[in-house]
Each structure stands twice: as C-alpha cells, then as structure tokens.
py3Dmol code that shows the C-alpha trace and the ligand (Angstrom):
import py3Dmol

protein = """\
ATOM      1  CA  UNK A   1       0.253 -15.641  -2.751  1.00  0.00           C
ATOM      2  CA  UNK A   2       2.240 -16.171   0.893  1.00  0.00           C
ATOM      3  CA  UNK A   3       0.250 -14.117   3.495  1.00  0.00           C
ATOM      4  CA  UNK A   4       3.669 -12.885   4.920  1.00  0.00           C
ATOM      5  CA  UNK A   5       3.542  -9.491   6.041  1.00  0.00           C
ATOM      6  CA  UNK A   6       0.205  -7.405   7.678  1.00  0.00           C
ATOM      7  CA  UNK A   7      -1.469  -5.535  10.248  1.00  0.00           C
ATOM      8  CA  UNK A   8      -1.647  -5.829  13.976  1.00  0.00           C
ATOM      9  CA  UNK A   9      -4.417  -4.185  15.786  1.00  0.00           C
ATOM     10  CA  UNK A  10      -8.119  -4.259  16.938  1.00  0.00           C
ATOM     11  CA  UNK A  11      -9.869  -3.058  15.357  1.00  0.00           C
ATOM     12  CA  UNK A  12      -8.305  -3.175  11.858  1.00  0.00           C
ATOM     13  CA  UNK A  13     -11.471  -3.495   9.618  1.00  0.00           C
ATOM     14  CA  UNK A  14     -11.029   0.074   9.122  1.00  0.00           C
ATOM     15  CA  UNK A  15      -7.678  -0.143   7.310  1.00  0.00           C
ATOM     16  CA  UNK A  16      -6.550   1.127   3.867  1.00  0.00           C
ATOM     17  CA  UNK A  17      -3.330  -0.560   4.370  1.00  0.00           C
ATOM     18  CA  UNK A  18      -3.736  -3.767   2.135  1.00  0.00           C
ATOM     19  CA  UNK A  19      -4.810  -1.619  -0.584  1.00  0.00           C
ATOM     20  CA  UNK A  20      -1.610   0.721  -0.607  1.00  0.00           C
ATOM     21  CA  UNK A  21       0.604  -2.153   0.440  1.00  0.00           C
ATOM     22  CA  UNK A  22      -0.563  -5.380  -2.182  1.00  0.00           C
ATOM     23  CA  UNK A  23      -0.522  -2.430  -4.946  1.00  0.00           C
ATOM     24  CA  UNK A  24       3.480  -2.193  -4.407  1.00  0.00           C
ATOM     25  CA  UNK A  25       3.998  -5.728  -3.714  1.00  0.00           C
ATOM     26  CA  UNK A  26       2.001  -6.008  -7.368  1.00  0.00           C
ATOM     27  CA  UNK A  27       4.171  -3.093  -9.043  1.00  0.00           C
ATOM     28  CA  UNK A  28       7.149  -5.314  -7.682  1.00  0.00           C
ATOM     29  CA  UNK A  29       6.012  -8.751  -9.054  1.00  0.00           C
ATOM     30  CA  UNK A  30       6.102 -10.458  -6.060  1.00  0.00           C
ATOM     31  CA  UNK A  31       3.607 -13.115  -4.657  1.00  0.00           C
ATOM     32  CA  UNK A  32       3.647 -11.587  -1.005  1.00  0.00           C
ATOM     33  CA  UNK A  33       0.491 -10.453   0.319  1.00  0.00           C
ATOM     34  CA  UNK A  34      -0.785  -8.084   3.293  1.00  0.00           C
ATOM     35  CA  UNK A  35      -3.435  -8.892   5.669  1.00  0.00           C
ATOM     36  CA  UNK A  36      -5.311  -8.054   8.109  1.00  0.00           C
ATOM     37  CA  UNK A  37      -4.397  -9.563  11.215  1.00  0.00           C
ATOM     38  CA  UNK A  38      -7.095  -8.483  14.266  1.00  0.00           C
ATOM     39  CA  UNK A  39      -5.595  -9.121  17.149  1.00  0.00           C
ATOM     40  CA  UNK A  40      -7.298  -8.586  20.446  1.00  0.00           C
ATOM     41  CA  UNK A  41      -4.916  -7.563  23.412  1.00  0.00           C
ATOM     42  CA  UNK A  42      -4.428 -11.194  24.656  1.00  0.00           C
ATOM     43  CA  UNK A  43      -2.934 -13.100  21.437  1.00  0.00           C
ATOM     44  CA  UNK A  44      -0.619  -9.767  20.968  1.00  0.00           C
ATOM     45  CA  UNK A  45       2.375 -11.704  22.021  1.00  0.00           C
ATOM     46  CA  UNK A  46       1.315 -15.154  20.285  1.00  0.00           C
ATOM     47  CA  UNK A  47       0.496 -12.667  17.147  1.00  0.00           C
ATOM     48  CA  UNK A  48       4.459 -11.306  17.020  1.00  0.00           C
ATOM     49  CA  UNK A  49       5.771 -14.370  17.587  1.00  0.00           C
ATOM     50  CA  UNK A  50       4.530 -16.408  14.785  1.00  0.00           C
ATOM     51  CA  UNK A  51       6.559 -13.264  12.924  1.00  0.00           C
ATOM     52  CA  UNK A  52       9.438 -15.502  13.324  1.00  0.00           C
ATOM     53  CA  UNK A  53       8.858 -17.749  11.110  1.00  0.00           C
ATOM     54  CA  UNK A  54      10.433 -18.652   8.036  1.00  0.00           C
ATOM     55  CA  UNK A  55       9.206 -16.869   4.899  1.00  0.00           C
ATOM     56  CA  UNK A  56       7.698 -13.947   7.020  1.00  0.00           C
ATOM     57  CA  UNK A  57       8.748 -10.641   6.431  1.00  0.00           C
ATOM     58  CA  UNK A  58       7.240  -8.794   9.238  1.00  0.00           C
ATOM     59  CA  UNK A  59       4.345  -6.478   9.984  1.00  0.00           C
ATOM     60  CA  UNK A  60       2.596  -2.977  10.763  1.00  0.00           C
ATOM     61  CA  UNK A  61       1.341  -2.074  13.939  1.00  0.00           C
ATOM     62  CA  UNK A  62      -1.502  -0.085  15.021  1.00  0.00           C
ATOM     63  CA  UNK A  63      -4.196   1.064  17.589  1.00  0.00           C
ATOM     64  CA  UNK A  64      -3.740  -0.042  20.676  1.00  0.00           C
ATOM     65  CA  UNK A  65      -0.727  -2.372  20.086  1.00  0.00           C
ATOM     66  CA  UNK A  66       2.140   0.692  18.992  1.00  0.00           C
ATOM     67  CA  UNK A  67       3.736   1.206  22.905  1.00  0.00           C
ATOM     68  CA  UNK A  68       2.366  -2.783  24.241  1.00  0.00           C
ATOM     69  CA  UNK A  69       4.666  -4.286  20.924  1.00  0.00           C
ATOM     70  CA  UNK A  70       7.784  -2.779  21.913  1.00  0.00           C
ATOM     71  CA  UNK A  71       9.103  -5.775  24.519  1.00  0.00           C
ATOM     72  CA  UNK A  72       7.998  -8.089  22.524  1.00  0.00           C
ATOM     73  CA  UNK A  73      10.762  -7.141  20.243  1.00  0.00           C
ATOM     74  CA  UNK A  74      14.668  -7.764  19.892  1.00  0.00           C
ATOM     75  CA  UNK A  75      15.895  -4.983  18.690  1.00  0.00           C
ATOM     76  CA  UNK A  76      14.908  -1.077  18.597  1.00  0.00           C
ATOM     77  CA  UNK A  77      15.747   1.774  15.484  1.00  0.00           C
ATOM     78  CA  UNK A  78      16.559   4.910  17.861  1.00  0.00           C
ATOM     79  CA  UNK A  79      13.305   7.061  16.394  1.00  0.00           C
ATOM     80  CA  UNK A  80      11.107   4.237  17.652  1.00  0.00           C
ATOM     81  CA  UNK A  81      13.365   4.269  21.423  1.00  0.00           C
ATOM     82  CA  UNK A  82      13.134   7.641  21.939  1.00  0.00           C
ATOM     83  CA  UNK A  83       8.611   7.686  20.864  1.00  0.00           C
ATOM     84  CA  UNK A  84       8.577   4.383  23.012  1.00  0.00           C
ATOM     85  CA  UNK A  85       6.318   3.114  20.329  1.00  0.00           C
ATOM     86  CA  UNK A  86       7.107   0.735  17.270  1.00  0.00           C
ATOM     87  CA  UNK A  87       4.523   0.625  13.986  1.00  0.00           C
ATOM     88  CA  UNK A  88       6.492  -1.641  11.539  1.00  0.00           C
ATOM     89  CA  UNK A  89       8.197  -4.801  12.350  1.00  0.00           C
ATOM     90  CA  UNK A  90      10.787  -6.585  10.077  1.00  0.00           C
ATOM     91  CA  UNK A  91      11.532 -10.382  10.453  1.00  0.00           C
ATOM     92  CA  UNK A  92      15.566  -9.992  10.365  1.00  0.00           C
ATOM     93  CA  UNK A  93      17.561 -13.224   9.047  1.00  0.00           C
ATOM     94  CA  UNK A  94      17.510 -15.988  11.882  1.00  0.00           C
ATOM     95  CA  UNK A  95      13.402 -14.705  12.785  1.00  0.00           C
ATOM     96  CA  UNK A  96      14.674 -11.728  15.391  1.00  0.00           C
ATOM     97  CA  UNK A  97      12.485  -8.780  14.983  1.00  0.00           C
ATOM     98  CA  UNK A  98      13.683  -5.568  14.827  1.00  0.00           C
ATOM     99  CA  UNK A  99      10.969  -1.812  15.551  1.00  0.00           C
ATOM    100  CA  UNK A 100      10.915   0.705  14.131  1.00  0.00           C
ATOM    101  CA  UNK A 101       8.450   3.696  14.060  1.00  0.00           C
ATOM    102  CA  UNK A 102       7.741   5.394  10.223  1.00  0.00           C
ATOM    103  CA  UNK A 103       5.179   7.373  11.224  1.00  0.00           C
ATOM    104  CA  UNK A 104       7.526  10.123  12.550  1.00  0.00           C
ATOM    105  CA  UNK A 105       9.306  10.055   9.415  1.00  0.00           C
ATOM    106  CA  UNK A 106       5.897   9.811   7.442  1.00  0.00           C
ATOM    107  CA  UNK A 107       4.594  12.912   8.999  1.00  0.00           C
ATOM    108  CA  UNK A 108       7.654  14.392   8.011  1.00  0.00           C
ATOM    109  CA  UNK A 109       7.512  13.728   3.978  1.00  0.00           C
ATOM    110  CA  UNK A 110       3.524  14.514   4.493  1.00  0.00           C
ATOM    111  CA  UNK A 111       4.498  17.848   5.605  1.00  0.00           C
ATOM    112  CA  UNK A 112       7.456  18.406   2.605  1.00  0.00           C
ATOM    113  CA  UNK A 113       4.895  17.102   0.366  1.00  0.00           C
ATOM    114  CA  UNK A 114       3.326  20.821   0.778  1.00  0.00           C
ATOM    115  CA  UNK A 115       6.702  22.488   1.182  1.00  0.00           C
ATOM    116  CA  UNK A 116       6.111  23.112   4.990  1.00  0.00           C
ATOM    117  CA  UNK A 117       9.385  23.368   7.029  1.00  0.00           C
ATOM    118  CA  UNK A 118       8.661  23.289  10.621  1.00  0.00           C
ATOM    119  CA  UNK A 119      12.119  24.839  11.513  1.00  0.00           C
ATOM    120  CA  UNK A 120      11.559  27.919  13.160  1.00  0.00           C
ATOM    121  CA  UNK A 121       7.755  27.945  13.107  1.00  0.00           C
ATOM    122  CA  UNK A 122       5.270  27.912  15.740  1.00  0.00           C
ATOM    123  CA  UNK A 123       3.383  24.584  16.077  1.00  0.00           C
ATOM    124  CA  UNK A 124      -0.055  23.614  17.839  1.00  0.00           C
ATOM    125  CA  UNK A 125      -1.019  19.508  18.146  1.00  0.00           C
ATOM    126  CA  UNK A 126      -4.675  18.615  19.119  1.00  0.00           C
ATOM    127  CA  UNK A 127      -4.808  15.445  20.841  1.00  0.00           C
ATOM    128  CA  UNK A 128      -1.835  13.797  23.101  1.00  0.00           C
ATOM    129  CA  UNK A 129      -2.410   9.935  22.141  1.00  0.00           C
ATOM    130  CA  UNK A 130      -0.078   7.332  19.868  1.00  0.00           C
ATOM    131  CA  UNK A 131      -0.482   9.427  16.930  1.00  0.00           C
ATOM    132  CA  UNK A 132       0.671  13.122  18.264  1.00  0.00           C
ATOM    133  CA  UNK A 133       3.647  10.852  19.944  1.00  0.00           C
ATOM    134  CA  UNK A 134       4.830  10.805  16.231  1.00  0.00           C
ATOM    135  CA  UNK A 135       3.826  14.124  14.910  1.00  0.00           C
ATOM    136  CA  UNK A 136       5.529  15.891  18.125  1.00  0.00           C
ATOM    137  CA  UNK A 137       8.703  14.006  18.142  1.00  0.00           C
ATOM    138  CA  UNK A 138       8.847  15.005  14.821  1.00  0.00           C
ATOM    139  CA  UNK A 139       8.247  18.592  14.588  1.00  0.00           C
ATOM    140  CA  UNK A 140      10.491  19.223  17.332  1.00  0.00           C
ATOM    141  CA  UNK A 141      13.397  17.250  15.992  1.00  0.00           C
ATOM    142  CA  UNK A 142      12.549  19.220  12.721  1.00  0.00           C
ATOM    143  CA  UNK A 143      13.283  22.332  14.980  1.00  0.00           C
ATOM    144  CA  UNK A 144      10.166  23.779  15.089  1.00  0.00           C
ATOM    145  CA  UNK A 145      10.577  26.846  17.838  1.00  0.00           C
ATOM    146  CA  UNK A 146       7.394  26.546  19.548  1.00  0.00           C
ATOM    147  CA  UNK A 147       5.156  23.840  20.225  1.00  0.00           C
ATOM    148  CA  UNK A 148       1.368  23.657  22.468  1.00  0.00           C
ATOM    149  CA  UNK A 149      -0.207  20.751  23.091  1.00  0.00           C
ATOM    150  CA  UNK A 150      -3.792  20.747  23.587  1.00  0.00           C
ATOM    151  CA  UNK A 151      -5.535  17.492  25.587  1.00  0.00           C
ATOM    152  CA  UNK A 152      -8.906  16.984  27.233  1.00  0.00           C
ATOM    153  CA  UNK A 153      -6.092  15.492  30.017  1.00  0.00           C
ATOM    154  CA  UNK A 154      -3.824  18.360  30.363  1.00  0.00           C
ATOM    155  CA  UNK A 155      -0.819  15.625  32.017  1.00  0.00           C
ATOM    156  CA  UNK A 156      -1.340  13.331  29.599  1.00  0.00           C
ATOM    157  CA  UNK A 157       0.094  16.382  27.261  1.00  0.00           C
ATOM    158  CA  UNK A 158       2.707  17.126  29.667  1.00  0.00           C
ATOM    159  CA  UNK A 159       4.022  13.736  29.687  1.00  0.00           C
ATOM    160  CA  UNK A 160       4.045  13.503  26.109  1.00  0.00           C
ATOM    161  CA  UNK A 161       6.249  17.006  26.154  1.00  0.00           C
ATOM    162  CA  UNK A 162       8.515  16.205  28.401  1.00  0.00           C
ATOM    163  CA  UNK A 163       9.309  12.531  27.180  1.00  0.00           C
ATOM    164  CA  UNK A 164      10.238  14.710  23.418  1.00  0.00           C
ATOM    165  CA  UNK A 165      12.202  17.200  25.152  1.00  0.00           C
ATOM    166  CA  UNK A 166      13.827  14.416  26.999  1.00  0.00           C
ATOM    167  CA  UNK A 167      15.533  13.244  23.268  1.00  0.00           C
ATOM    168  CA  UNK A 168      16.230  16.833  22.206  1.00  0.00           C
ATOM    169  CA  UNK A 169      19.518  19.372  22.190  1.00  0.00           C
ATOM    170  CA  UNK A 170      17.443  22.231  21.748  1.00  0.00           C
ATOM    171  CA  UNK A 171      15.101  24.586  23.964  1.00  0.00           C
ATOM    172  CA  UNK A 172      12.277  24.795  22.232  1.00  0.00           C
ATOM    173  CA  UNK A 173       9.235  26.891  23.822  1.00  0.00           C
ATOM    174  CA  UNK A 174       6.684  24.179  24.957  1.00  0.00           C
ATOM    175  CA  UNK A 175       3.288  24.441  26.445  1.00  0.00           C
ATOM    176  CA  UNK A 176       0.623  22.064  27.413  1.00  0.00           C
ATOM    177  CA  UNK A 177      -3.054  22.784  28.114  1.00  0.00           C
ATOM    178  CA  UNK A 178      -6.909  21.954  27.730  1.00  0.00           C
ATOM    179  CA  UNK A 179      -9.521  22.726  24.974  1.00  0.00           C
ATOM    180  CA  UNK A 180     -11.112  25.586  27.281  1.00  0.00           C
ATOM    181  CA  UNK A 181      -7.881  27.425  28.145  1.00  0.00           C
ATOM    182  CA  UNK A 182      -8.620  30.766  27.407  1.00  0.00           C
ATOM    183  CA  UNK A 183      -5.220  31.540  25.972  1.00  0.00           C
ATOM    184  CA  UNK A 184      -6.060  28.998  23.062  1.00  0.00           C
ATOM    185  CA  UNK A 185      -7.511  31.578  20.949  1.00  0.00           C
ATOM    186  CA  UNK A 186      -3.987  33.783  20.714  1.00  0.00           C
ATOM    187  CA  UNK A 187      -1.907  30.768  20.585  1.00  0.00           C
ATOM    188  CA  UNK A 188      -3.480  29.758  17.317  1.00  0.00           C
ATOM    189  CA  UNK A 189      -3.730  33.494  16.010  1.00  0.00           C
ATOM    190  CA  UNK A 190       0.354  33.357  16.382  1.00  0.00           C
ATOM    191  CA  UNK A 191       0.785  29.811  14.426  1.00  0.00           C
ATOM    192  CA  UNK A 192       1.690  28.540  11.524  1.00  0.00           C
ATOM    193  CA  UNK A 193       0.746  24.959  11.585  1.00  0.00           C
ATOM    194  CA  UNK A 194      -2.189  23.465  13.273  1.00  0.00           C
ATOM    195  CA  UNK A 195      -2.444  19.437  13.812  1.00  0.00           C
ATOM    196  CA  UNK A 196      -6.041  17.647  14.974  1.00  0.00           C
ATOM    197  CA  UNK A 197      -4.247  14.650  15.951  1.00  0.00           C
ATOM    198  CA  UNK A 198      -7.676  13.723  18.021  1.00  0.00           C
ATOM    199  CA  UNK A 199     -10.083  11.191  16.222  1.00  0.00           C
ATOM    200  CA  UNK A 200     -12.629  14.017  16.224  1.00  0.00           C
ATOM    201  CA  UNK A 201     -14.265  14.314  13.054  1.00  0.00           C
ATOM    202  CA  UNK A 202     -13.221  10.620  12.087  1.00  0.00           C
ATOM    203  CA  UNK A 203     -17.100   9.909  11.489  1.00  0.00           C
ATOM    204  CA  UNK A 204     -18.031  13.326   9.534  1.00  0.00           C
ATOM    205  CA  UNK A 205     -19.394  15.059  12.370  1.00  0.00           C
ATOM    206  CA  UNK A 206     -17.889  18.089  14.750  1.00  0.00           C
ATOM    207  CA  UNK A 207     -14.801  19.523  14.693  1.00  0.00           C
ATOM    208  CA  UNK A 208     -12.214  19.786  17.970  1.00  0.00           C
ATOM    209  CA  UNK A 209     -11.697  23.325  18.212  1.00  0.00           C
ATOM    210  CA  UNK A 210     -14.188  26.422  16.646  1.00  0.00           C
ATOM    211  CA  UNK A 211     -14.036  27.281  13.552  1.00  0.00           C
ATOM    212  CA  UNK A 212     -13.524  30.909  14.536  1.00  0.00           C
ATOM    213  CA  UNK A 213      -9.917  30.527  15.613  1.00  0.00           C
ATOM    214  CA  UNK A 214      -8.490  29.400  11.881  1.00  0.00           C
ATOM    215  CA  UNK A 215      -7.096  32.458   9.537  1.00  0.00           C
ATOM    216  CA  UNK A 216      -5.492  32.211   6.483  1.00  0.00           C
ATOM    217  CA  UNK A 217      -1.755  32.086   7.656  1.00  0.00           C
ATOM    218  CA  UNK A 218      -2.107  28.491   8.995  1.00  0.00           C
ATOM    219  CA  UNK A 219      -1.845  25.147   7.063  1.00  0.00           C
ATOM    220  CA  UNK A 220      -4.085  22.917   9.341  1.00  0.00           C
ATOM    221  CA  UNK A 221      -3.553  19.315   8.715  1.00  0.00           C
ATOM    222  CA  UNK A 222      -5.805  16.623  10.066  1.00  0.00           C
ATOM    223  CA  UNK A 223      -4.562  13.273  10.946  1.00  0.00           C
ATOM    224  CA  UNK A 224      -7.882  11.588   9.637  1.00  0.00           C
ATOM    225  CA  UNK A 225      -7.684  10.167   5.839  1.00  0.00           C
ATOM    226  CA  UNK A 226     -10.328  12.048   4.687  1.00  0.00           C
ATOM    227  CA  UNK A 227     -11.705  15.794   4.391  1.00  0.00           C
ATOM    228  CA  UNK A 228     -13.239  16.257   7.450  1.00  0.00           C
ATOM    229  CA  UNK A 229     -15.464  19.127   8.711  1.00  0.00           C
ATOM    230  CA  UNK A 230     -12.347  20.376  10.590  1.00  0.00           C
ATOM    231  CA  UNK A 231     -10.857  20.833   7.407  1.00  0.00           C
ATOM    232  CA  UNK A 232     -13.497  22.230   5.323  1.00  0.00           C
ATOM    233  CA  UNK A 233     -13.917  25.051   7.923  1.00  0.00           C
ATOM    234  CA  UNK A 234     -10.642  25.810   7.555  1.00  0.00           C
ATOM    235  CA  UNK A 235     -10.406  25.867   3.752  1.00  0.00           C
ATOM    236  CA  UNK A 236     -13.781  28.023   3.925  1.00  0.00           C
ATOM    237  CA  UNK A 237     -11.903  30.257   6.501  1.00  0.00           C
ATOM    238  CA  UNK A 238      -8.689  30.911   4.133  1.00  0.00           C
ATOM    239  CA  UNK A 239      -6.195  28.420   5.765  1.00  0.00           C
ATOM    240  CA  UNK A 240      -4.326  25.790   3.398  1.00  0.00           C
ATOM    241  CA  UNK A 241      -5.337  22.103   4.335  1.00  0.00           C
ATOM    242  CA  UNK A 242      -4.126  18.599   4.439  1.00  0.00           C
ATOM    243  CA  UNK A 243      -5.583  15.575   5.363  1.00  0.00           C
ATOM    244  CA  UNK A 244      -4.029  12.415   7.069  1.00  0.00           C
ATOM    245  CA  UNK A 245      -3.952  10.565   3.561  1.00  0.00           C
ATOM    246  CA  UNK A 246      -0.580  11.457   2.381  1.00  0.00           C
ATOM    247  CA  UNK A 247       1.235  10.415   6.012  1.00  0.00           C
ATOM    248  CA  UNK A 248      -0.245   6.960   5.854  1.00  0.00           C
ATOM    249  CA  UNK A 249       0.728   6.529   2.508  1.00  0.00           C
ATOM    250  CA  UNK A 250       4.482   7.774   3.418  1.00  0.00           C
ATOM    251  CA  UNK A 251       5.071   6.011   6.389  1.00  0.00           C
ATOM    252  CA  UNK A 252       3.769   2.874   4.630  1.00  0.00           C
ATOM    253  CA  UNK A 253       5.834   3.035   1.683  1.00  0.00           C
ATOM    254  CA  UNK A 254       8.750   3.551   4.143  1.00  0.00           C
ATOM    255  CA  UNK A 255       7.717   0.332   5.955  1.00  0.00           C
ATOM    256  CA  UNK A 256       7.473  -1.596   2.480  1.00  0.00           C
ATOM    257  CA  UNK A 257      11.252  -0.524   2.022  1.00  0.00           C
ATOM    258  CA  UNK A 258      12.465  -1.675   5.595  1.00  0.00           C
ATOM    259  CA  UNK A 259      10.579  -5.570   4.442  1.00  0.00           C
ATOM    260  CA  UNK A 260      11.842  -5.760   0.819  1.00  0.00           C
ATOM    261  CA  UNK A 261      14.682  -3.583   0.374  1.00  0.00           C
ATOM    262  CA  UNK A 262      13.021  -1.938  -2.820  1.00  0.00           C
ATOM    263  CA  UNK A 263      12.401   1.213  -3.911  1.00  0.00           C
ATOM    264  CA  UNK A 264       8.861   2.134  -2.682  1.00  0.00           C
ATOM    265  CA  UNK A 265       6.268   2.611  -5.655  1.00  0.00           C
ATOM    266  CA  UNK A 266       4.799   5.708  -3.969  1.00  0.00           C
ATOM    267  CA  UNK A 267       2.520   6.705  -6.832  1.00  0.00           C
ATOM    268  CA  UNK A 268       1.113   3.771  -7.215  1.00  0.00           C
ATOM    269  CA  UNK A 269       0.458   3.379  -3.424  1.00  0.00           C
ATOM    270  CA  UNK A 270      -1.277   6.549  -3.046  1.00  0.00           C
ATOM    271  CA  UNK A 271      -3.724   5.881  -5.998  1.00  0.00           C
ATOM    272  CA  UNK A 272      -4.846   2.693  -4.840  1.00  0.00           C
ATOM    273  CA  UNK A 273      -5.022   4.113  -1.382  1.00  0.00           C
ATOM    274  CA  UNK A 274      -7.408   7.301  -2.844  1.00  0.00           C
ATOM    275  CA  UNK A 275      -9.441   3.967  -4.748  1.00  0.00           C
ATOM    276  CA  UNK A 276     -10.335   2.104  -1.721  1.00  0.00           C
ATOM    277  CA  UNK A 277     -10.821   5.451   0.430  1.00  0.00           C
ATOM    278  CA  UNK A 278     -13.424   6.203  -2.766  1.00  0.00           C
ATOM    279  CA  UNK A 279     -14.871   2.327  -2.622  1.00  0.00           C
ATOM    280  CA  UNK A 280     -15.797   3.154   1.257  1.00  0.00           C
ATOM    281  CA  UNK A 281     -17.745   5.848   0.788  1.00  0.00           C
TER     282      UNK A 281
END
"""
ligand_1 = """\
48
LIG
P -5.224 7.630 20.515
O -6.432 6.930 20.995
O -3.872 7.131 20.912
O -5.299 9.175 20.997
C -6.425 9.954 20.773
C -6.211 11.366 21.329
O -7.352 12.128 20.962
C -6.085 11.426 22.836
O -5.174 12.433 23.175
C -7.493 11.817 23.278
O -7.525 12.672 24.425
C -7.968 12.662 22.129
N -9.419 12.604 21.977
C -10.174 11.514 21.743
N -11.482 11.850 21.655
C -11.536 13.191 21.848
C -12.596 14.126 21.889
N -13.876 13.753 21.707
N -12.296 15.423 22.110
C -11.020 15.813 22.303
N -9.966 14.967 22.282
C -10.223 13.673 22.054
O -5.359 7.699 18.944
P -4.209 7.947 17.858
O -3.324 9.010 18.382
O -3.567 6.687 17.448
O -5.066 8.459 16.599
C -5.593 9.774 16.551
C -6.091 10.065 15.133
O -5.012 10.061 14.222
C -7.096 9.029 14.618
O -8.113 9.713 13.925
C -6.282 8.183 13.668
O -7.080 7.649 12.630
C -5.315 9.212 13.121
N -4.043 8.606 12.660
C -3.623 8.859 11.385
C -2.434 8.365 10.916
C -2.010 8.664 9.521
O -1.080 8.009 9.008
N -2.617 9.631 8.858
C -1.560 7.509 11.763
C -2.100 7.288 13.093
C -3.295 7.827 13.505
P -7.531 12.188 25.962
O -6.103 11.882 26.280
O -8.045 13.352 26.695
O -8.424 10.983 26.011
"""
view = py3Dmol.view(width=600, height=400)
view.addModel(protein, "pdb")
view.setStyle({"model": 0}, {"cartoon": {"style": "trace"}})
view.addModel(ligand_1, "xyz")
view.setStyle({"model": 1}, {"stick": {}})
view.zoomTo()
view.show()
C-alpha cells in the first residue's frame, strides 16, 4: 500500500474519511491508501508541502486548516476562490497543487439526494463557521430566494453574507441575526429548509434552537453524521430529516474523482462509511 493521499487537520481522530475513501480505492484495485495526517497549526505548511512529492496524489482538508491552506497552494478552482476555503488538494503533474472546495458541491447532491431544490425557497443556516461557508454559497448559487443566518456572533454572519452575495448576480433576500432574536420564531414558521450547521448536538446532547419552532413543512438537515437530538425532535414534530452523512460521503467521492480520474464508487463509499459510523458507537 503507498500512503499517498489523506487528511489534514487537528483533530482528525474523529474522521470517517479512511473508511469511505480506502473502500473506493479497494473497489478500484489500487494499492493507494488514505490516512490520517494530524497536523497541528505549525507543520501546516511543512504538511502541504511534502504533497509535492512524487507518487502523491494529494489530500483532504479539514477543521481548522480549510481558509489557513489556501496560500499554501498554486492554483485555485473558482468555487473554492469565491468560499476562500479549499478541502481537497490534488498533486497536479510536476508536484503543483491545485484547491478546490467539494463540500459546496457535496451539500448540493446531499440535498438532490432527497429531491430538495433550493431555487425559489426560503432558507435558514444555524451556525456561520467553515461549514455554513459551503452550505450558504451553495444554496444561494442554487437560487434559493431567501436566506437567514443565525450566529451566537451576529457579524460573524454578516460577513459570511456579504462575502456570498459578493459572488452572486442575483438579489436574494438576506438576513443575519442571533439565537434570541425574537423574529426567529416567524422566520422558521415561513421556511422550507432548516440547516444546524453549528456542532451542537455533535456529542448527543441539546439541540441549537427549541424544538417548538419545527412543523411539518420543513426538511431540517443537520450537518453532524449522525441522528442527533436536533433531528429526532424534528422527525417527532412532523418535519422530514437528514443528517450530515450523505454530504460527507458526496463531497468525498467528488474529491476521490479530482485524485484518480475514476468514476466514484458512491455505494460502496456510503456503506462502509454507515459501518465505521456503526463500529463507533
Ligand atoms: P466551525 O468551528 O468553523 O463553526 C462552528 C459554528 O458553530 C460557528 O458559527 C459557531 O458560532 C457555532 N457554534 C459553535 N458552538 C455553538 C453553540 N454552543 N451554540 C451556538 N452556536 C455554536 O465548524 P464547522 O463549520 O467546520 O463545522 C460545523 C459542524 O458541521 C460540525 O458539527 C461538523 O462536524 C459539521 N460538518 C459536517 C460536514 C459534512 O460533510 N457533513 C462537513 C463539515 C462540517 P460562533 O461564530 O458564534 O462561535
């Protein structure tokens, strides 16, 4: 096996990436294999460099390392640009390394995957961090028509809004604010889609918003791989769910194309991404 491709982060421990990403390197025959490479902030650059060498084919890229990669790199895809944040890197002929961001595009098949088109419909994101980056770029260039934001740091949001509507031709109707607003409540009555892109709930306990404000004409989605009490509540209150399980498997099978070129086995990833999720707990 050549340990030529993996993931960049810290921590990393946590990851079901080797499982969905050996399975397709298996279903392909080749010898490659994907690690885990922890990476504290200070060997980040040493980390991307040694990408360059021969027999390499590149890497993923994850918490806290998406935004910090970027200069690091020599060339850009335009999705990745305009988010200002790169997950997958492929070793191009020569060692140069080109970014690119899949989760955007992940998010985007997760959300097909239910037969959810965001075009037209009324959108609110929990959480303003690396991951909403993604999920808001994409619902917006998916033409959703309205889009709220909802942060603990209310410019933090803002930022992230106007940094999207900085890449956009359209209008859309955009609004930023904190858990407490008081307008929260009729915001979420009026949507269609709900997103907890916060890591509440990541450990089984506590949800970010009440309970109360789900009905049955949203499909909530939590960014988290596994059913969380967020999404049980909503399920109990009527709503249609989905967890964070089918993104990660999407936007990694779309990095496994940009390293080998092949088709991605995307069955097979997701079943040996639902196995180790089952090992863990
Ligand atoms: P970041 O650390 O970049 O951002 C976290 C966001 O959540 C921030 O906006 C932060 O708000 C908010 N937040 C954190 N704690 C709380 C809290 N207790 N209450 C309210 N808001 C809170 O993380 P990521 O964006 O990278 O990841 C977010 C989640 O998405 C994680 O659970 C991660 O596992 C998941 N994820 C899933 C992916 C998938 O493929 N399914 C891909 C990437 C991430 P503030 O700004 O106020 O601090």
């Amino acid at each position: 096996m050549i340990d030529s491709v993996g993931l960049i982060g810290d921590p990393v421990g946590h990851s079901l990436s080797p499982a969905l990403q050996n399975a397709a390197f298996a279903y392909h025959g080749l010898p490659d294999s994907y690690v885990l490479w922890h990476t504290p902030e200070v060997e980040l650059a040493q980390r991307v460099a040694m990408l360059r060498a021969e027999g390499m084919r590149g890497a993923n890229v994850t918490i806290p390392h998406k935004t910090a990669v970027v200069p690091l790199l020599d060339a850009l895809d335009p999705v990745a640009e305009a988010v200002g944040a790169a997950n997958t890197i492929v070793r191009l002929p020569g060692g140069r390394l080109h970014g690119s961001n899949t989760d955007v595009q992940g998010f985007q098949r997760a959300l097909s995957s239910v037969a959810f088109d965001p075009a037209g419909r009324s959108v609110v994101v929990l959480g303003a961090g690396g991951a909403a980056r993604a999920v808001v770029y994409g619902l917006l260039h998916a033409e959703a028509r309205s889009l709220t934001l909802v942060n603990r740091s209310v410019e933090q949001a803002e930022t992230l809004l106007s940094d999207c509507l900085a890449t956009l031709d359209s209008d859309p109707s955009l609004l930023a604010m904190p858990f407490d607003d008081l307008d929260l409540r009729q915001v979420i009555a009026e949507a269609d889609l709900l997103i907890n892109a916060t890591p509440v709930g990541l450990d089984g306990i506590g949800s970010p918003i009440a309970a109360e404000l789900l009905h049955p004409g949203l499909l909530v989605v939590d960014l988290i791989y596994h059913v969380t009490p967020f999404l049980r509540a909503a399920a109990q209150r009527g709503a249609s769910t989905q967890d964070g399980l089918e993104m990660l498997v999407q936007q990694g099978a779309l990095s496994f194309e940009a390293w080998t070129g092949l088709p991605a086995p995307v069955d097979a990833m997701r079943a040996a991404a639902q196995q180790a999720l089952k090992e863990r707990t």
